[in-house]
N, C-alpha and C positions, 0 to 999 in steps of 0.2 A: 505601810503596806504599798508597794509597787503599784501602781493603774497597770490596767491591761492594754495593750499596745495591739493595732490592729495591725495586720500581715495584708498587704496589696501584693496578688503574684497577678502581675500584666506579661500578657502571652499577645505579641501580636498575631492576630489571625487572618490571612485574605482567603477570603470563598472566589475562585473565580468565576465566570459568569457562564463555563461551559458544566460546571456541579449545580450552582443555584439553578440555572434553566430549567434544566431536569428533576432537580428536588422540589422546585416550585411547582412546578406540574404534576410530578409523579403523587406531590402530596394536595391537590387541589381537584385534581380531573381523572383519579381515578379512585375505583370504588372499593377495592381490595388495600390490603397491608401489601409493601413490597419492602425488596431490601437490595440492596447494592453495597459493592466494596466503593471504598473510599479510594484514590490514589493522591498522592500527593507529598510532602515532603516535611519535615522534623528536623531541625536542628535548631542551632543556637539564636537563628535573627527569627527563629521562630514559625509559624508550621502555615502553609499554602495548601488550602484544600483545593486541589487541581477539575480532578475530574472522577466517575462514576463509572465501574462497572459493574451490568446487571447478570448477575446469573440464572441459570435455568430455575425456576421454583416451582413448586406447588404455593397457591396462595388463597385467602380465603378472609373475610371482615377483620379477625382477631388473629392469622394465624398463619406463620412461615415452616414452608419446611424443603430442605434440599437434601438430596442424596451425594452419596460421597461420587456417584459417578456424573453428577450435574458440576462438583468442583472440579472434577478431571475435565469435563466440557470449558469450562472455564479459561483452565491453562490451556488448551490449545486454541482454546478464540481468539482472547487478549495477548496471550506469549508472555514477552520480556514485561507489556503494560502491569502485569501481575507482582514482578520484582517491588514496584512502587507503593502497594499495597499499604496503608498505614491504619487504615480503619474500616469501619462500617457504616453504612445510613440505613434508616429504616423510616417507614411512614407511618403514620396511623388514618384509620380513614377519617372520610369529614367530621362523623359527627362524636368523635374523640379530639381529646387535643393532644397538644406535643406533651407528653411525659415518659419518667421512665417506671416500667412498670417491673413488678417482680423477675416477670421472663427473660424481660430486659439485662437485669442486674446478672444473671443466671448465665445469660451468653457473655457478658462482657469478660466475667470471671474465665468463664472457657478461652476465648481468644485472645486473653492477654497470656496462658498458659507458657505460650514461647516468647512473649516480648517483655520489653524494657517501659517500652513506649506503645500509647494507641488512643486515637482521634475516634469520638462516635457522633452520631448525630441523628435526632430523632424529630421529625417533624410532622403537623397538620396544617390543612389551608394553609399552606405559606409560613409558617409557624416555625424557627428550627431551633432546638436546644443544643447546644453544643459543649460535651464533656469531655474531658482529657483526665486517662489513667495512666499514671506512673507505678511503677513498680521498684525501678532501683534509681538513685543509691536508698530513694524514701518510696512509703506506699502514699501516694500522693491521689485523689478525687479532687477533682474541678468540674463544678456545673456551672450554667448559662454564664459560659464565657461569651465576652462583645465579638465583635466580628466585622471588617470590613467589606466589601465585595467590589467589582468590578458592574458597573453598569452599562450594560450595551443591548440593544435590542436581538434578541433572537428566534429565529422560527426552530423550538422544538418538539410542537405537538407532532407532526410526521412521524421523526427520528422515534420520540417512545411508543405512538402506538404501535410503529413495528416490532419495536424490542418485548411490549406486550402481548402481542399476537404472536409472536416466536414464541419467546421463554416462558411467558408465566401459565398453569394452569390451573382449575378451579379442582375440589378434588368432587365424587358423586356425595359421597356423605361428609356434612360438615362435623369437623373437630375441635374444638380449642386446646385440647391436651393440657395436662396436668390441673385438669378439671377447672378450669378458668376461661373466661372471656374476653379479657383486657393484656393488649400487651403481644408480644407475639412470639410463638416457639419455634425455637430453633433446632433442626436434629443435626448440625455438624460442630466441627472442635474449630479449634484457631486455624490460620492461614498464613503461611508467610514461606519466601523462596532464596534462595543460596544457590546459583551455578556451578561456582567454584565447586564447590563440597562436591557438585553431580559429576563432576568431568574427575577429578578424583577416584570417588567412589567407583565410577565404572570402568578404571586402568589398573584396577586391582584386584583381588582375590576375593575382596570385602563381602562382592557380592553372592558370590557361591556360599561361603562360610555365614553367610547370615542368612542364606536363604534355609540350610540345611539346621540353622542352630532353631528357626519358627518352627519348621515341619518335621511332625513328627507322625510316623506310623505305628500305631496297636496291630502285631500280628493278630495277636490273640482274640480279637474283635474287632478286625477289618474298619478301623478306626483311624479317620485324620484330624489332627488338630492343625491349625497356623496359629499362633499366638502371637502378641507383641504389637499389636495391629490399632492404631490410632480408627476411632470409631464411625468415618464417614469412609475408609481403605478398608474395613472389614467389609460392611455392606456393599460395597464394589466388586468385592469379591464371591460373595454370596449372592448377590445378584448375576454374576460368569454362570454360575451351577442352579441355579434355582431352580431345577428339573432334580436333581437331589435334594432337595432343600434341608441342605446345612443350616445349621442353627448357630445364629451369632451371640456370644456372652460377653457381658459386661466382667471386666478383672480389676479395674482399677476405675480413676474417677473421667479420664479419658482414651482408657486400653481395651478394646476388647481379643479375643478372641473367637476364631469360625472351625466349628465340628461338624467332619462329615463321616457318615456311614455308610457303610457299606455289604453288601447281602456275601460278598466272597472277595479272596485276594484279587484275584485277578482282577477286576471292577476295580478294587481299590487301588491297586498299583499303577494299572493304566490311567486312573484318574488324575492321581498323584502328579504325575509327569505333567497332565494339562494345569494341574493348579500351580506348579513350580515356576509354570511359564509365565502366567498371570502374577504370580508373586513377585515375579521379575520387573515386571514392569510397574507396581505397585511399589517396590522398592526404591526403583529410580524417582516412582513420582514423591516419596515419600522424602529422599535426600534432597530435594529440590525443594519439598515445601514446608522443612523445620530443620535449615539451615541456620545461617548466622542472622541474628533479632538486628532492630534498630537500639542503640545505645540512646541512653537520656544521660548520660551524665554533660556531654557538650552542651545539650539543650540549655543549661543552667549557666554556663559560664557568664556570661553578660550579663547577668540580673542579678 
């Protein structure tokens, strides 16, 4: 009978010293969970965790949550820095440590939805685990992978308590959702952007004909639906109208759809017209932000 031969996958990693600063802090000196995208770079001599952007949150001991219109905040803070997008970081507070926990596993599944490739990173006091998902040509898991860094002294207690004091806030009643305490919940889908495809999409006809193929009007019950609608771009838009308050459904495992009602035609058609406009602009954000993934298959070649 064959022995079992053991498989070594070495992934060189460097953390530069402008992610660690921040991750070292954000997981040491502050008393909330937070979460930041990752930027940085995936190929074959292997992946550079560059640097951190923090988005708008809600945040709490156990518990994240962003709105689809805190990602739209996002792209216009950062811009192109957003293209670079490869992952995620999250913290746990001090007196947790670095693990992944259920909620965890829950979002990684959502945000590799549209990738190939994706870098996460979960840390306490200084603590950072660092896992890499593959999804093609293999379903590939890697935990506490080693990691290099860049050592240099820097001042960035300043830099975050602003980004703290800006973005994040605490909510009146605390939540852990999905009846748990550990670990932290996330209320958006995956992230990731494509120009091309936007500059495209908007020289064509694409946009009308997909805006009229979501909206659809019930005479018969002064009724709109938009369908088709990735699940933090519904809530963007339901939050436009929340004086109607439309009700957003879940269709699938990251679609939903937003129903609005209305007491007569005329309300509804007029409305109509304003939600087409909003749907416009949600479209473009949408072609820009599940465009073309990053490939792994290069990642492999040298190993």
């Amino acid at each position: 009978m064959e022995s079992e031969k053991e498989v070594k996958l070495e992934i060189p990693i460097t953390m530069k010293k402008a992610f660690k600063d921040k991750a070292d802090y954000l997981s040491t000196h502050y008393e909330n969970e937070i979460a930041g995208f990752i930027i940085g770079k995936i190929d074959s001599k292997g992946i550079v965790i560059e640097d951190m952007l923090i988005p708008y949150q809600e945040v709490t001991g156990g518990h994240i949550s962003m709105e689809g219109k805190n990602l739209v905040k996002l792209r216009k803070e950062y811009k192109d820095k957003c293209k670079q997008i490869v992952g995620e970081f999250h913290s746990h507070t001090a007196s947790m440590s670095a693990f992944w926990s259920g909620e965890d596993d829950s979002f990684i599944t959502k945000f590799m939805e549209p990738r190939d490739v994706g870098i996460f990173i979960v840390s306490s006091k200084g603590e950072h685990k660092i896992r890499l998902e593959v999804r093609k040509p293999f379903f590939i898991s890697v935990d506490n992978l080693d990691y290099e860094y860049e050592i240099d002294e820097s001042k960035v207690a300043k830099e975050m308590q602003k980004e703290i004091k800006k973005k994040l806030t605490e909510p009146k009643v605390v939540s852990c959702g999905y009846g748990g305490s550990s670990g932290a919940v996330y209320d958006y889908d995956g992230y990731n952007y494509n120009d091309n495809y936007y500059n495209d999409y908007d020289k064509s006809n694409k946009l009308k004909a997909e805006i009229a193929k979501r909206v659809t009007y019930y005479n018969n019950t002064n009724m709109v639906e938009v369908e088709d609608l990735y699940g933090y771009f519904a809530e963007a838009l339901a939050n436009e109208f929340e004086e109607i308050k439309p009700e957003v459904i879940a269709t699938s495992g990251i679609k939903c759809k937003v129903v609005f009602k209305f007491k007569n035609k005329t309300q509804a058609t007029d409305t109509m017209k304003e939600i087409k406009e909003h749907l416009k602009l949600i479209l473009k954000e949408e072609s820009e932000t599940f465009g073309a993934v990053p490939r792994v298959s290069s990642m492999y070649e040298s190993y």
